[in-house]
Structures are given as structure tokens and as C-alpha cells.
N, C-alpha and C positions, 0 to 999 in steps of 0.2 A: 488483563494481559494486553487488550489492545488502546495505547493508548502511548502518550509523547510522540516518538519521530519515526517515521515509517519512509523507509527507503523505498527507492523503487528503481530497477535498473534499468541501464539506458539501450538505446538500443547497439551493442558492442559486439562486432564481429569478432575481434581478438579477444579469446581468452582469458589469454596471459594474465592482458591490460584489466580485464574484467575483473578477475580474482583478486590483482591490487589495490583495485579501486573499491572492492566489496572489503579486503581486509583491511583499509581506512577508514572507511564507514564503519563497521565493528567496533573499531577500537575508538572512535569518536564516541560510541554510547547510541547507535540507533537502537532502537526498541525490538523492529519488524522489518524485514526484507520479502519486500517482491521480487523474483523474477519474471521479467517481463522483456520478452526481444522480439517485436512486432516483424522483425526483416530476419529472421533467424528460421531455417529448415527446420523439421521436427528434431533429426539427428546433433544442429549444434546447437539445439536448444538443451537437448537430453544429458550433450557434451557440457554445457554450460552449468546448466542447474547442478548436473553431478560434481561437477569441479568445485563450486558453491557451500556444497549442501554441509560438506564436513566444518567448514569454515565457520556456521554459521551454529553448528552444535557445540562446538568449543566455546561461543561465546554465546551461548543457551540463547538462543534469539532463533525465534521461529521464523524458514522459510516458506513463504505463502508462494503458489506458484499460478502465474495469470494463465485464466482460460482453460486451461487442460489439466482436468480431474485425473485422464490417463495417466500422464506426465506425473501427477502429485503421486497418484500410489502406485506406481512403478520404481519413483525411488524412496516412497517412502516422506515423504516431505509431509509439513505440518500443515497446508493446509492450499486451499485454492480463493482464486479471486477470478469472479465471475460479472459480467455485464448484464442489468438487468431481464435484456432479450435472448440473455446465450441461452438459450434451453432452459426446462422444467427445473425449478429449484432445490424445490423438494425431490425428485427425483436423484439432484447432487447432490442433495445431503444423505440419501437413500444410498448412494455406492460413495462417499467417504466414510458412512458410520459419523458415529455422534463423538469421535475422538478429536476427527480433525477440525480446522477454520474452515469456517464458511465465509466470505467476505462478499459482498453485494456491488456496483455500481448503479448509484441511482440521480445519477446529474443532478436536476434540479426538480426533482418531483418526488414530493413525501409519500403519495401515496404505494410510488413503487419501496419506498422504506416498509413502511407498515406490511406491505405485501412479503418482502426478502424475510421481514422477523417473522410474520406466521408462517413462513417458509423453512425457519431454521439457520439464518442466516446470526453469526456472530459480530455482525459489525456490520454496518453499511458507511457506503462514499458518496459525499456531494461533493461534486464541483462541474464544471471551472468558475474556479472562486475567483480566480483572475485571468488576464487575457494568459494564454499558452501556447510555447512554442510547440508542446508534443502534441495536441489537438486545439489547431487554431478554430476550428468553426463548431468546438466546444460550447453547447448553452453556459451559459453564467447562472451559478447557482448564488443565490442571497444569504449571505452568513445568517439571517437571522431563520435560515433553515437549523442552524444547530443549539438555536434556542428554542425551538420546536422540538428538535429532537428531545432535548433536553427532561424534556417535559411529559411526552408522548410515546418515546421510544425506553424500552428495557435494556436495551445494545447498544455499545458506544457508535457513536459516528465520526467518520475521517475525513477532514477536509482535502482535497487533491486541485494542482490548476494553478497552475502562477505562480507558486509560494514562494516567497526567498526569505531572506533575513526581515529586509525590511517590512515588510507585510505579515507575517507568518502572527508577532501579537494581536494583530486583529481578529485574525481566526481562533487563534487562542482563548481571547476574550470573549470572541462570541461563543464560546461554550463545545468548541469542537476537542472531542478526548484525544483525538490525534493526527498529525499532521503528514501527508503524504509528498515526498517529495523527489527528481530526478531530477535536472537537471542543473538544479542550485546548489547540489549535492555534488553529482558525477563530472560536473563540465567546471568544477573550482579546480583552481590552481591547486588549492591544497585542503585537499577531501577531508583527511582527519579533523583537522582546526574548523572549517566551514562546518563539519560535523557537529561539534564541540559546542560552536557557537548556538547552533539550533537547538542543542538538549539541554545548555542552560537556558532558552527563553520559557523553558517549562518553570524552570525553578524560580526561574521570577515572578512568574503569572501565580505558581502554587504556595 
């Protein structure tokens, strides 16, 4: 399940705009949507993700919701993404149940990988794979962490961090199941087609 193009949203005070811009990423072919609005109250987060959430069942694409386990089964969402320091792991996988995502950040250190999978974690994230405008003073993770993983790990791994078109094969190549992406995504002219482009670089690699 986790693996090709993994959305992730920007951080969008309007709605509206959020919703259209989620239902051209949709229809582009992303795999996985995060939400994620780092400057968002609990209330227009709740507002947000719920506006979201039907959007993303119609087109059977699991929303992961960042940070807040609360938030995930309050409305029911498929799953959470969590930072390796947010709190005990196992204990969020303890109140999601073994139904939902578990999702890990682990920058640039394997051993917090190895730590999230015997924690129950369904995926783990390195990056920044490249420099980033959402966390500039982001360590820089080494693609050939996902030749590690490759190897080491039972759970796919996500690359996140800089990705755009032009970059995005290299991560690919180095053996990452999938690709997390926001602003090369939400800040395009035209989100569907940007979209499009990114789910065929799978098909080429595959």
C-alpha cells in the first residue's frame, strides 16, 4: 500500500482552495495523502481533514493524518504520521489498533528506522533528501539510506525533502518505495498534470 507518490499538504488556511487542490492531486494518481497544516488551530485542522477525508475515499487513497492520533480517530482516518521524538510508539500503535498506518519520521538515522519497525510502525521517512523550503535547517538524509533500508528493513521507506520532477529519479533509483511530496505538488500552476508527471516517473523506474 505504501509506495509511488505520497502527497502531503501545504500549509493552507482556505479550505476551499485546499479541497481543489487535494481533488487534483487525486485525480493526478497520488497513491497517499498526508494532512498536514503546521499553522492550523486544532479546530481548522479538524475542519480541514474533515472536508478532505470523503474526498480521498472516493478515490480509495488513504488519509494519513500528521501528528495527531486524536484527530486520526476522531474522524476515523486511515492512519497517522508521527516524528520519531513525538511520544512512545508503541504506545500509538497501542490506541490506533493494528488496523490503521502507522508512519515513522526518521531524518537521517537508521537506527531510529529499525527502532519505529519493532515499534510497529508501517513505513518509515528519510529525509531531507534535498535542500527544503518546508524545513530548511532539515539534516540531509543519503539516498543510499534506502539501499539500506532495502536490505535491512521489512517496511517500505519514503523518501521526503526537496523532491521535484527533476530529482525525484534519483530517489527512485535508490530504492525508495515512495515518494513524499508538497510543494512541487500544491505550489504548481497546474497540480493535476504536475501530479501526472510524478506517477509516471514510477512507471518508468518499474
Amino acid at each position: 500500500m505504501i509506495s509511488g507518490l505520497y502527497a502531503v499538504t501545504p500549509d493552507e488556511a482556505d479550505t476551499d482552495l485546499l479541497f481543489t487542490k487535494v481533488a487534483a492531486a487525486l485525480q493526478g494518481g497520488i497513491r497517499l495523502l498526508q494532512y498536514r497544516n503546521k499553522r492550523a488551530d486544532h479546530k481548522l485542522q479538524t475542519q480541514q481533514a474533515r472536508a478532505i477525508l470523503p474526498l480521498c475515499r472516493q478515490y480509495q487513497v488513504p488519509l494519513i493524518i500528521n501528528d495527531s492520533v486524536k484527530l486520526c480517530l476522531t474522524l476515523d482516518a486511515d492512519g497517522v504520521h508521527m516524528g520519531a521524538d513525538d511520544g512512545n510508539l508503541a504506545e500509538v500503535r497501542a490506541k490506533l489498533g493494528q488496523a490503521k498506518i502507522l508512519g515513522v519520521s526518521c531524518y537521517n538515522r537508521f537506527e531510529l528506522a529499525l527502532a519505529a519497525q519493532q515499534a510497529g510502525a508501517n513505513y518509515v521517512a528519510f529525509g531531507a533528501c534535498f535542500a527544503s523550503s518546508t524545513k530548511p535547517a532539515a539534516p540531509v538524509a543519503h539516498l543510499s539510506l534506502f539501499d539500506q533500508a532495502q536490505s535491512q528493513l521489512t517496511i517500505p521507506a519514503v523518501a521526503i525533502g526537496g523532491i521535484t520532477l527533476a530529482n525525484a529519479p534519483q530517489v527512485i533509483s535508490a530504492g525508495a518505495n515512495a515518494i513524499a511530496v508538497i510543494n512541487a505538488i500544491f505550489s504548481a500552476t497546474d497540480v493535476k498534470s504536475t501530479t501526472q508527471q510524478f506517477t509516471q516517473l514510477f512507471q518508468v523506474q518499474s
